[in-house]
KEBASE-201103 format. One record per atom (N, C-alpha, C): residue in one letter; x, y, z. Coordinates in pm, whole numbers, plus 50000, padded with zeros to 5 digits. Example, Ala and Ser with C-alpha at 12.3 -4.5 7.8 and 13.67 -1.06 7.14 Angstrom:
# residues 2
A513194943150780;A512304955050780;A513204967050780;S512854977550708;S513674989450714;S512905000350787;
//
This chain:
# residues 424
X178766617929100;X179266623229228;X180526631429202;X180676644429285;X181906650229262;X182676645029284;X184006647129262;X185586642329263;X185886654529382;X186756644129476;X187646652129614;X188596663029491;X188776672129554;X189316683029441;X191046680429507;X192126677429392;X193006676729414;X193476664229310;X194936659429307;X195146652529141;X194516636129221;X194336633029104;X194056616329099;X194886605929079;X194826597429112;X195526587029089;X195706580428960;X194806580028887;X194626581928762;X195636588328654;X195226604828691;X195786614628636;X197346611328713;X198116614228777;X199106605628864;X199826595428734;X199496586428756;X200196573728672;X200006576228534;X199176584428448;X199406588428321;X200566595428275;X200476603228420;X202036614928404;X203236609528422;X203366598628489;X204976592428528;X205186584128418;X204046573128399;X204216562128365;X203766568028197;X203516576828107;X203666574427956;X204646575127922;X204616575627777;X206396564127724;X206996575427717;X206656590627741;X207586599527733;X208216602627824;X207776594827980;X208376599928060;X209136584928145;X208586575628098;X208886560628161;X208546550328030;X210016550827943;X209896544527842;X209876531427877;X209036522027773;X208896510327769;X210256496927803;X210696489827869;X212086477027864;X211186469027886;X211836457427830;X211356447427848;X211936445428058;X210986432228095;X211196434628244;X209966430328314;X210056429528442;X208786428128501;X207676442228475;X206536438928435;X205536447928390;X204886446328263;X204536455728170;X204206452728061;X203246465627997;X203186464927865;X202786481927758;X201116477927794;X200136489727823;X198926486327810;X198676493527730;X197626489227636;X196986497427539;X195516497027588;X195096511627537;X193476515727606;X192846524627468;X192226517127366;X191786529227266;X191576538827361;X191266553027267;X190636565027313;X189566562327339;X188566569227447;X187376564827434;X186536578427359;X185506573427297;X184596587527249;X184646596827334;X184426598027452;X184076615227546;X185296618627583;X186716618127485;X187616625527508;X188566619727594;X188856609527672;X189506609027767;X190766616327777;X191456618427885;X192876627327879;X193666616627907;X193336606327926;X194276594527935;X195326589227816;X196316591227836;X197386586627717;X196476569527713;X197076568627530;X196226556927527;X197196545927493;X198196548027594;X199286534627604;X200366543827717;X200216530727850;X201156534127968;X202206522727944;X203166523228001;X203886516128014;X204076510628171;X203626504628203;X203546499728352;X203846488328398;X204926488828517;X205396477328552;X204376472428657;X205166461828715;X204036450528812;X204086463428983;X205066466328979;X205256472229104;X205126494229091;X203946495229122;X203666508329111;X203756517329232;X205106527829178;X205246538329338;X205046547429306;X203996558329356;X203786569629374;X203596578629501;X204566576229551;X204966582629658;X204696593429638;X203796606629735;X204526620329759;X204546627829671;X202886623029575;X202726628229444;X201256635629489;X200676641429571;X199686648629625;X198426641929558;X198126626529556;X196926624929550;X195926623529648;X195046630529568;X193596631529716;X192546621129659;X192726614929536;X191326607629517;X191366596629416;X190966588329359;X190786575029280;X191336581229116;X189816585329093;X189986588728924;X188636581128851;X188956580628740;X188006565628696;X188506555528686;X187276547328795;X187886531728829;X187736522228726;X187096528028581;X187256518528502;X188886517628439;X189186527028398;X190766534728362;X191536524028455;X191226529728615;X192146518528689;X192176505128648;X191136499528619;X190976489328622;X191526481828472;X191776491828353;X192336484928279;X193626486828254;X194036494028324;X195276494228320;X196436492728446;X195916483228526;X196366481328674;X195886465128683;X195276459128614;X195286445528646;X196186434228656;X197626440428607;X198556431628623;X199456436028776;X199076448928828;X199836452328923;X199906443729087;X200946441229115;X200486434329253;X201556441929391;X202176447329347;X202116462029480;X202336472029471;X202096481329554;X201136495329536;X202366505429614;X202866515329610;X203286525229686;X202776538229665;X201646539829750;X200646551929801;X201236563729850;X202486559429949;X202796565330089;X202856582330069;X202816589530192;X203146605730188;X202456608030034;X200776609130020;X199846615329931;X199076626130024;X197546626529988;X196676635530085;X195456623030079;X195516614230047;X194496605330057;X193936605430198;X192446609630190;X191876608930338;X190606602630404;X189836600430263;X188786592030230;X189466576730236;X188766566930281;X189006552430304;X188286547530165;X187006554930109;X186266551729999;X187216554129881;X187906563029873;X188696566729745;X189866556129718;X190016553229892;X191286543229848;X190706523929799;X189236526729826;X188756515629798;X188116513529648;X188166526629562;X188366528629481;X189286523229366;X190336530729414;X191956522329391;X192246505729363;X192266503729531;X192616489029532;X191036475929515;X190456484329480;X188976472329414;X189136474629275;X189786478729172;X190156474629054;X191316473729031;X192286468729162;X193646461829138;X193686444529199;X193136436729110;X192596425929187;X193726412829172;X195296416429168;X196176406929229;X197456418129306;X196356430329381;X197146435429474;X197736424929602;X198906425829623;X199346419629760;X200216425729816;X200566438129856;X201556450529891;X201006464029865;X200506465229980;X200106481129973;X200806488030098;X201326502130018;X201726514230120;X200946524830147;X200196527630250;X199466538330264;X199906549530388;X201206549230417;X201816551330505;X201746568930491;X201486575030609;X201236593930575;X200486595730495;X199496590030467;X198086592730448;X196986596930547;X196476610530544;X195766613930652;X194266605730685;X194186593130669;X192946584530701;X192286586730795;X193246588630892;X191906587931046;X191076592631017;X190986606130933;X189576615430926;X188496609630884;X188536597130859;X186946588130796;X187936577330879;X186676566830855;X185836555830898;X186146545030842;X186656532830805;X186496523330736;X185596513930773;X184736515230663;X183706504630677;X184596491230651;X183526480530712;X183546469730625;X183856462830506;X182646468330433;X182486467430286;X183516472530223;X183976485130269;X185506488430190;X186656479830221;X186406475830357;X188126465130380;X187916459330312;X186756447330258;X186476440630156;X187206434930034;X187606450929980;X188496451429887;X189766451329896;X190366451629985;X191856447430052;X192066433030084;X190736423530042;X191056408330096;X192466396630013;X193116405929926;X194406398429856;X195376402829891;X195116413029994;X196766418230070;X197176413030153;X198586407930120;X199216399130219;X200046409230302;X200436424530217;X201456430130315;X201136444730323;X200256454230422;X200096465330463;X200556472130553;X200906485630488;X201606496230541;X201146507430560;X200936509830724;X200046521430758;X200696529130860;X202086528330824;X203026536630927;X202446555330914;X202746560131057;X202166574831032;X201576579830962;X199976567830957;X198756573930932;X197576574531097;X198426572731172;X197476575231300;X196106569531270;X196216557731207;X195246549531197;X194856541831352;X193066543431381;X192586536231526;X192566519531486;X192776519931619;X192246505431655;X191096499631587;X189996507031574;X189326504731538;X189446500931390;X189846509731297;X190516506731186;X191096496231120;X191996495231216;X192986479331236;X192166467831245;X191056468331343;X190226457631371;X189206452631267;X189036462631204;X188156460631072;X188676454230946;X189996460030957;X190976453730836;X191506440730855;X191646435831000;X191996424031015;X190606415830950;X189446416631036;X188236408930990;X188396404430797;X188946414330774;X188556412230640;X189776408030555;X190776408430625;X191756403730518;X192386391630564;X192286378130510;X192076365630540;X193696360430520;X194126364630437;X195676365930435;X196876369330478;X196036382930496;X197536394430589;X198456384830626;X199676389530558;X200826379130681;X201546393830771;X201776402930731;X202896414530732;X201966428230748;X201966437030899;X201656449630939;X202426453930984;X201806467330902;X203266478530982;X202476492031053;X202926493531174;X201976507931248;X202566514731333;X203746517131254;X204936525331324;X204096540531356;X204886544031421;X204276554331464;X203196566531403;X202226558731475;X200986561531533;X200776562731631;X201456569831763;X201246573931849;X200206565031977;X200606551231957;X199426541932018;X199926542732154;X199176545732265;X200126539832399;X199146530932462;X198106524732380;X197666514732450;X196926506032360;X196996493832362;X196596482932203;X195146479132302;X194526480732157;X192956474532155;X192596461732103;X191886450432213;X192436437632160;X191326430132056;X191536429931950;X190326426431830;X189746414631884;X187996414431872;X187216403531888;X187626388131814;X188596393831699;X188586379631642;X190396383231643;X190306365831625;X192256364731625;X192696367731494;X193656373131436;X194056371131305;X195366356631315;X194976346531265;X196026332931295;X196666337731174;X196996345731054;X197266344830909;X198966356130942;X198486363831048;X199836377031081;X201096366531093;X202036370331071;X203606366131070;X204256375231115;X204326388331078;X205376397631080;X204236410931192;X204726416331313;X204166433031321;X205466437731364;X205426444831300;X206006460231259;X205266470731358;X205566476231495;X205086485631516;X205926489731636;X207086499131562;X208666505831629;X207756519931652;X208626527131741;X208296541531718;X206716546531767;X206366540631897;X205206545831914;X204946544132145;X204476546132139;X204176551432315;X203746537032410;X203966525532381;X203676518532422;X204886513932558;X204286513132666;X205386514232742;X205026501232870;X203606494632829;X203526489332998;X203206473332917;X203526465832989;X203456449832914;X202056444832882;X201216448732970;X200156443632936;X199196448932841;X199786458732782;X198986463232619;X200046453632518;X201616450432572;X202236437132458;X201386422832426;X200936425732586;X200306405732531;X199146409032459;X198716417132487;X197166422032408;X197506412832233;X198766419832201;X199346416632049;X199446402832045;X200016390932159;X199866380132152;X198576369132120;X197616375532206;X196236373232197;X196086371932043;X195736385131983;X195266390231869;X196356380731759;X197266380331772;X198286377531677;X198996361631707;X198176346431739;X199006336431811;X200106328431727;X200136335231581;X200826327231475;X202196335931450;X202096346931554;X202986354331509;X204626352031536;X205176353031398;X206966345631389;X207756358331441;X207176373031367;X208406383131420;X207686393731493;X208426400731590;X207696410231681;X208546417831658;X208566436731633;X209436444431576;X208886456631688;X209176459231830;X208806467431907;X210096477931933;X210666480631880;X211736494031862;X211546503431889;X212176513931989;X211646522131985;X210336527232092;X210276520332151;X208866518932245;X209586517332387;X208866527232491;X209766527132619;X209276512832698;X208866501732653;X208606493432765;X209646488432869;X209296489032966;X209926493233098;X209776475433163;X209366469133163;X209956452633208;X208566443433126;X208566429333197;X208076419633117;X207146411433250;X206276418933262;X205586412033368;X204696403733304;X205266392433316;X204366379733259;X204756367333361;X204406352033385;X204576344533401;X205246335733263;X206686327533291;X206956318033228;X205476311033121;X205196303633209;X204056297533106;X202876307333011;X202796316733115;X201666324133031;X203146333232912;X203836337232918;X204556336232771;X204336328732712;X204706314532716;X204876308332614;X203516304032539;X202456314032616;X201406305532574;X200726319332483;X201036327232525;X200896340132462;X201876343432321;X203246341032272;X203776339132201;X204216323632140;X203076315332120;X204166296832084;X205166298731947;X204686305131855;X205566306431740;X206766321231722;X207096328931796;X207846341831784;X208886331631813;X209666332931679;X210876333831640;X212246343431635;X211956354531650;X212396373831655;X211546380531738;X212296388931827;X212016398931887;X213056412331883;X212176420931808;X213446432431808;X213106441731946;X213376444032066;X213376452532128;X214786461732212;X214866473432109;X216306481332048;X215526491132122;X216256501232163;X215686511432300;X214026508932322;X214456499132461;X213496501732501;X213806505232634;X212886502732749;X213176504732869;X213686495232938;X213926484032911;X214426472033009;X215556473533098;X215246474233203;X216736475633327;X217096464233388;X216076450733387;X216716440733461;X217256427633378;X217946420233441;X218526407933415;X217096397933390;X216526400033480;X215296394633516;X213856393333377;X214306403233275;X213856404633201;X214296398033050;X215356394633057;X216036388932962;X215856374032985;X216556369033117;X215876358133139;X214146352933082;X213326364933080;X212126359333038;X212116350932932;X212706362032867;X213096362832643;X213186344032650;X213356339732747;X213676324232736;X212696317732709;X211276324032744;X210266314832816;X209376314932659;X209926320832534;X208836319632429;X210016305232389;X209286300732285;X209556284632309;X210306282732145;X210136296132099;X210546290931934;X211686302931901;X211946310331996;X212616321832031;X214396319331943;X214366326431840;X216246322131803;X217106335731760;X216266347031759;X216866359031729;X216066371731782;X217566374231870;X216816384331957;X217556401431902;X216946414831933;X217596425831912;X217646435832035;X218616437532071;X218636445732250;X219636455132220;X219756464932152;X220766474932136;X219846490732197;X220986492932300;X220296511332345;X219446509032464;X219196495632545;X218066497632657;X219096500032771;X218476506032881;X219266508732986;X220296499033067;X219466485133057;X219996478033113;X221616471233109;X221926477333019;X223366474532921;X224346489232888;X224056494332973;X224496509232979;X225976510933040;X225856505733176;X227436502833202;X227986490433223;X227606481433064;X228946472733045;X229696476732927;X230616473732912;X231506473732784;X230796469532641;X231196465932556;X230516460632407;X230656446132431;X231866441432478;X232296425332485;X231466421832595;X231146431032719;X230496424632800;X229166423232828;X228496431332747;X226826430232687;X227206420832620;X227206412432483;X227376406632410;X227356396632509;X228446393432561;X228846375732595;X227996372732679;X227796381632818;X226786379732901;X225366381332837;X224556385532757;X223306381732655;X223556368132589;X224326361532540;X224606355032467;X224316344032567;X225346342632715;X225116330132807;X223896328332851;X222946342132883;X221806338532907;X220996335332865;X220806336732736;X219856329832599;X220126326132508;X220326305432626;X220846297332527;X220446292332402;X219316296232403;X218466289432234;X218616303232120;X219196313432118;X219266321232017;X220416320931914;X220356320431797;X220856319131732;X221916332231642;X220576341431664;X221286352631631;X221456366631696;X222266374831737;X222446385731871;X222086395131784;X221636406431753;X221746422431741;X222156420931567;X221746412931498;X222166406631332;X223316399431305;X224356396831455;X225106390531394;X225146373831452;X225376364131377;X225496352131410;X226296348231511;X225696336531577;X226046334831697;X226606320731663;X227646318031668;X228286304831648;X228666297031788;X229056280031730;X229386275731892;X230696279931948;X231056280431901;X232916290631954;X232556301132030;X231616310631989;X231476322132032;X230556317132184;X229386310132149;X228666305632246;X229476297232371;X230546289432361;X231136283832459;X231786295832530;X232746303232417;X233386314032486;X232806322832612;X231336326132534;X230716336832611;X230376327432731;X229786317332764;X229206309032880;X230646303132947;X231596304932934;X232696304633028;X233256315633044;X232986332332991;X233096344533050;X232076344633167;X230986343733134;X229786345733237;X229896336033423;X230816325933371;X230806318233503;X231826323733596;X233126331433464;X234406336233548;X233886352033653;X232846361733540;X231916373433531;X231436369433674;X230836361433750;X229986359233811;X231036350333931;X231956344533938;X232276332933998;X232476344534126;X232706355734151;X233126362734301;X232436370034350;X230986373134290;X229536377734364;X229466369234451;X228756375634586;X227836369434629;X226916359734619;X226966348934670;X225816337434672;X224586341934638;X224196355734733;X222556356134691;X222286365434530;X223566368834505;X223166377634343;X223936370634232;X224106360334247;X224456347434169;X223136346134080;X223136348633931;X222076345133871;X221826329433845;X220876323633872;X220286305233838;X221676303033711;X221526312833591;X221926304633498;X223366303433491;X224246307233603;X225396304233669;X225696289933693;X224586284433780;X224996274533853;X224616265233731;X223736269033636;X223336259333490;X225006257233393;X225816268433408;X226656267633301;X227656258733404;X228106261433567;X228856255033612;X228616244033609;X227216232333569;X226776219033577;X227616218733443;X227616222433361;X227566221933196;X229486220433233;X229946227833227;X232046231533257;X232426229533382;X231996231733468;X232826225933581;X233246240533630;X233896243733779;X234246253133807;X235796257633737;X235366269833720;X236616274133566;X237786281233671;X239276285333668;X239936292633734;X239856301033682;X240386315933769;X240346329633695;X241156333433580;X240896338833502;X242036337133378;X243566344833435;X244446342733406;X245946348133449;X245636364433369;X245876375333488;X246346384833420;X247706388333379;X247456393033226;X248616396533170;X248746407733153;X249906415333149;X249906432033136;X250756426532992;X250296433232878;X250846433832752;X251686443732728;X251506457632840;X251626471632799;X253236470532817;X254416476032681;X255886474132730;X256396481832809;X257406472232885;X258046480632960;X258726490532983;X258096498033074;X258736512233049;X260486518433129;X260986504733233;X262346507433248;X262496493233292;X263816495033309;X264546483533328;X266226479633407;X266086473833450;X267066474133597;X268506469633526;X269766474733504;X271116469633431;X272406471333494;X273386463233444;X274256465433482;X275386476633423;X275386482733491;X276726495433401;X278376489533434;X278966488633327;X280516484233337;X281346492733324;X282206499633380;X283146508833334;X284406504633424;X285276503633307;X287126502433344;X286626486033465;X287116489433606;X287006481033716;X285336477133748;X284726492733767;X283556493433828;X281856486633779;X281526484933866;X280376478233848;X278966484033889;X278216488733822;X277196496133916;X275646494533853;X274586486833948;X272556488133904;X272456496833864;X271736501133788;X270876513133785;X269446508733664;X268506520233678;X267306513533687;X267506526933522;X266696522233396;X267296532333310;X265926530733227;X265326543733191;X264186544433128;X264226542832985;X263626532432913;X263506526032776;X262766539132694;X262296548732707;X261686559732599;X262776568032559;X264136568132681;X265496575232618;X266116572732508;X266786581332464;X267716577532303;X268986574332371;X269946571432336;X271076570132354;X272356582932379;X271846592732333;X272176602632343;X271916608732461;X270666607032525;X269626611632670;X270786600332729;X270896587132740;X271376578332859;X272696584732850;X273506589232726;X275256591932776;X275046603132845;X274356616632831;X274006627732959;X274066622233082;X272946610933075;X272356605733232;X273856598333256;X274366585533219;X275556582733256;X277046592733270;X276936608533247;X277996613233226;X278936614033342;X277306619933439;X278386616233596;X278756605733680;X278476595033626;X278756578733664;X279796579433649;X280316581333527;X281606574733482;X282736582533451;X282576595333451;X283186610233440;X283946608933333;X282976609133207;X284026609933119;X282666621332977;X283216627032926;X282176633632853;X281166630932738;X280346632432715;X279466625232650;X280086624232481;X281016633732418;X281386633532320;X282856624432334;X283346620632443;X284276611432459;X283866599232524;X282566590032479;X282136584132553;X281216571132418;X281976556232421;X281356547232354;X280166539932433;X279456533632421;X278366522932439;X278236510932400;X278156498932459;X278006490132437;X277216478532517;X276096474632441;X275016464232475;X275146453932456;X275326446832614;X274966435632612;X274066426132625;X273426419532546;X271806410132575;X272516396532667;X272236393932766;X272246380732857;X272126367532791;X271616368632641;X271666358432610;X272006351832462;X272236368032433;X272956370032279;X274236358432288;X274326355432157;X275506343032141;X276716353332070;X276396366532042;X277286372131909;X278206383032032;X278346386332150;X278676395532243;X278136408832223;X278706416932276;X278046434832284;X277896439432125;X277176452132126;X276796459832015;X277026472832047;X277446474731984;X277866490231953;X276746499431990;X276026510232024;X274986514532079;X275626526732005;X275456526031868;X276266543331735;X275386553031750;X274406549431743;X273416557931677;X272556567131789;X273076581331767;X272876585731925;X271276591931941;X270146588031800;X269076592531827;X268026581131839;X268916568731851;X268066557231842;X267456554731982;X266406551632019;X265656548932148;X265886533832210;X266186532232322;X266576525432404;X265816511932378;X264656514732371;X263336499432349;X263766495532268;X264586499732132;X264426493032013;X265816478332020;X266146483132121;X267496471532137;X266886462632208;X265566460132268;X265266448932340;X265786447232474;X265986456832539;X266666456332663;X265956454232751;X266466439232858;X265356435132931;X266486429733112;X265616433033189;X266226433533378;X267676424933371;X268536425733428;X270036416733422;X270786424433253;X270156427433193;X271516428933063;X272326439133098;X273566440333008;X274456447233011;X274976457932957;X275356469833009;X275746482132917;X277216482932916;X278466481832854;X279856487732914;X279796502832832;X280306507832877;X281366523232858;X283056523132912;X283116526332728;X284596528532729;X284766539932649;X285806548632717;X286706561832644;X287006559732518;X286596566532435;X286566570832314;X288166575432252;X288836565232207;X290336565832163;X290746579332068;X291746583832127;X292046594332042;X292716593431929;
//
C-alpha cells in the first residue's frame, strides 16, 4: 500500500534521535541497536532513545515501517505527537500498536476529524492512561469510541475543540479522573452534567474558559451527578450569582475550587472576593491555588457576618445566619483613620501674649515664621522658635533648622510654640 506522501515518523526519530544529533547519557531511555537489514534500510542502525519521545511540530503525515517502530520504540511509554499533519486515525494506529507500554499520548493539532476512528484502531490505544487531543476538533463520536476501548484512561484533554454541546456516551467511563476541557463554547449546564453521567469517578473538572452562565441543578441531583469531584476549575466563566457558588457546596467531596475572572466578582475588591468565597464554601481547602488555613477561614467567616450584618433581612444570605449560630453576633469593627494628620490646633507664646491657631504640618519652619510674621511683628530673620511637646520631660526645642517640615517634630492638638527676638 502507498505511504500518505509527507515525512514519517520513522524517518522523524532517525533524524533527531541518532547519536549525531542526540548523543547517547546514561538516564532514563536506552541505545537500540537494529542490524542493517538486506533491502537497504535508511534507518541509522543505532538510535539513541529515551523512554519519553517528543516530536512535536515535525510535519509528520504518516507511520513508516511498523516493524522499525516496533523495534525500536518498545521501551517507550509517552509519546509527544502534537502540531504534526497526522490525519489518518489508521496511521496513528500504526504508531501506537507497536508501542506496547505506551501510557501518554499527545495528539493535540493533529488534523483527525478528517477520518473516522474505528474501533479496531482505538484498540490499540487500550494502555493509555493519559490522552491529549486538545485542538484536534475531534467529534463526539470519536471520543465515544476511544472511551469504549480504553479501559484505563484516567486523564482527557479536549481543550478547544470548539464543542458547544457534549454528547453523552452509551457506556460510562468509571476509570476518568482528570477532564481537561478549558477553552471551548460550552455555555448552558445541562451539556455539564452530561460529563457527570459519562464520567461518575471523576476527581478533577477543568472547565476554564467556557461561558457557562449559572448551575441549574438540584442539591441532590449534584451530588449525585458529581460523588467524587474533588476540584473544580471554573476561571472565566459566566457565573453572576451568589446562588451559584452556594451550589459548589452540594458536590460532597468538593475541597478545591478555581473562580478567578467570572462576572460575579467584578465589583468587589481582591480581599473581598476572597473572604466572602472562602465563608461560603466551608469544606474547601484550597481558593484560586492558594491554601486556605484556619486563621484565614475564621477571619474570612467573621468578615462575612460584619459584610452582611446591615442588609436587609430579605437579602441576608442562609449562610449568615449559619456563621452567626457558629460566633455569635460580632460588633462593627472601630474605624480607624491611619492617614497623618494634616494640621493641628497650638498654642503661640510671645513676650505676654497668648494666642490658638490651627497650623498646617506639610510647612517647614521657614513657611510657619512667614505665616507667624504678622502675629508677632517681628521679622522672620529676627525671629527664634521654640517647641514645646505637652509631655516632653526635657522642655522646648529649638525649631534651627529652617527647611525642616513641621510633622517631623511630632506635633500634636494642645502643644506649644514660643517666639522670641533674636538677640543682637
Amino acid at each position: 500500500m502507498d505511504q500518505p506522501s509527507g515525512r514519517s515518523f520513522m524517518q522523524v526519530l532517525c533524524e533527531k534521535y541518532s547519536p549525531e544529533n542526540f548523543p547517547y547519557r546514561r538516564g532514563p531511555g536506552m541505545g537500540v541497536h537494529v542490524p542493517a537489514t538486506p533491502q537497504g534500510s535508511p534507518m541509522k542502525d543505532r538510535l539513541n532513545l529515551p523512554s519519553v519521545l517528543v516530536l512535536n511540530s515535525c510535519g509528520i503525515t504518516c507511520a513508516g515501517d511498523e516493524n522499525e517502530i516496533a523495534a525500536f520504540c518498545a521501551h517507550v511509554f509517552e509519546l509527544d505527537l502534537s502540531d504534526n499533519k497526522l490525519e489518518d486515525w489508521h496511521e496513528v494506529d500504526k504508531i501506537v500498536s507497536n508501542v506496547p507500554h505506551l501510557e501518554f499520548l499527545n495528539l493535540s493539532s493533529n488534523p483527525l476529524s478528517l477520518s473516522v476512528l474505528e474501533r479496531r484502531c482505538a484498540g490499540s490505544f487500550a494502555g493509555v492512561r493519559k490522552l491529549v487531543l486538545n485542538n484536534s476538533k475531534t467529534s463526539w463520536e470519536t471520543v465515544h469510541t476511544i472511551l469504549q476501548e480504553l479501559p484505563d484512561l484516567e486523564e482527557l484533554f479536549l481543550c478547544l475543540n470548539d464543542y458547544e454541546t457534549v454528547s453523552c456516551s452509551p457506556v460510562c467511563c468509571q476509570s476518568l479522573k482528570l477532564l481537561h476541557i478549558t477553552d471551548n463554547n460550552l455555555q448552558d449546564w445541562t451539556e455539564i452534567r452530561k460529563l457527570g453521567i459519562m464520567f461518575p469517578s471523576l476527581d478533577t473538572l477543568i472547565l476554564a474558559n467556557n461561558n457557562l452562565t449559572t448551575i441549574e441543578e438540584s442539591e441532590d441531583s449534584l451530588a449525585r451527578l458529581f460523588p467524587n469531584l474533588r476540584s473544580i476549575n471554573l476561571h472565566k466563566s459566566g457565573l453572576h450569582c451568589w446562588e451559584d457558588i452556594d451550589k459548589l457546596n452540594s458536590f460532597p467531596k468538593l475541597e478545591e475550587v478555581k473562580l478567578l475572572g467570572i462576572p460575579l466578582l467584578q465589583s468587589y475588591t481582591t480581599e473581598e472576593r476572597r473572604k466572602l468565597l472562602i465563608a461560603r464554601l466551608p469544606s474547601i481547602i484550597k481558593l484560586n491555588g492558594s491554601i486556605v488555613g484556619d486563621g484565614e477561614r475564621e477571619d474570612s467567616e467573621r468578615f462575612f457576618i460584619r459584610y452582611y450584618m446591615e442588609f436587609p433581612e430579605e437579602e441576608v444570605p442562609f449562610r449568615y445566619h449559619e456563621l452567626v449560630t457558629k460566633y455569635g453576633k460580632l460588633e462593627p469593627l472601630a474605624v480607624v483613620d491611619l492617614r497623618p494628620q494634616s494640621s493641628v490646633k497650638v498654642e503661640v507664646h510671645f513676650q505676654d501674649k497668648v494666642e490658638e491657631m490651627s497650623i498646617r504640618l506639610d510647612q517647614t519652619v521657614a513657611e510657619l515664621k512667614k505665616h507667624l510674621k504678622t502675629v508677632v511683628q517681628l521679622s522672620t530673620s529676627n525671629m527664634l522658635l521654640f517647641y514645646l511637646d505637652q509631655e516632653a520631660p526635657f522642655g522646648p526645642e529649638e525649631m534651627k533648622y529652617s527647611s525642616r517640615a513641621l510633622h517631623s517634630y511630632g506635633i500634636r492638638d494642645g502643644d506649644k510654640i514660643y517666639v522670641e527676638p533674636r538677640m543682637k
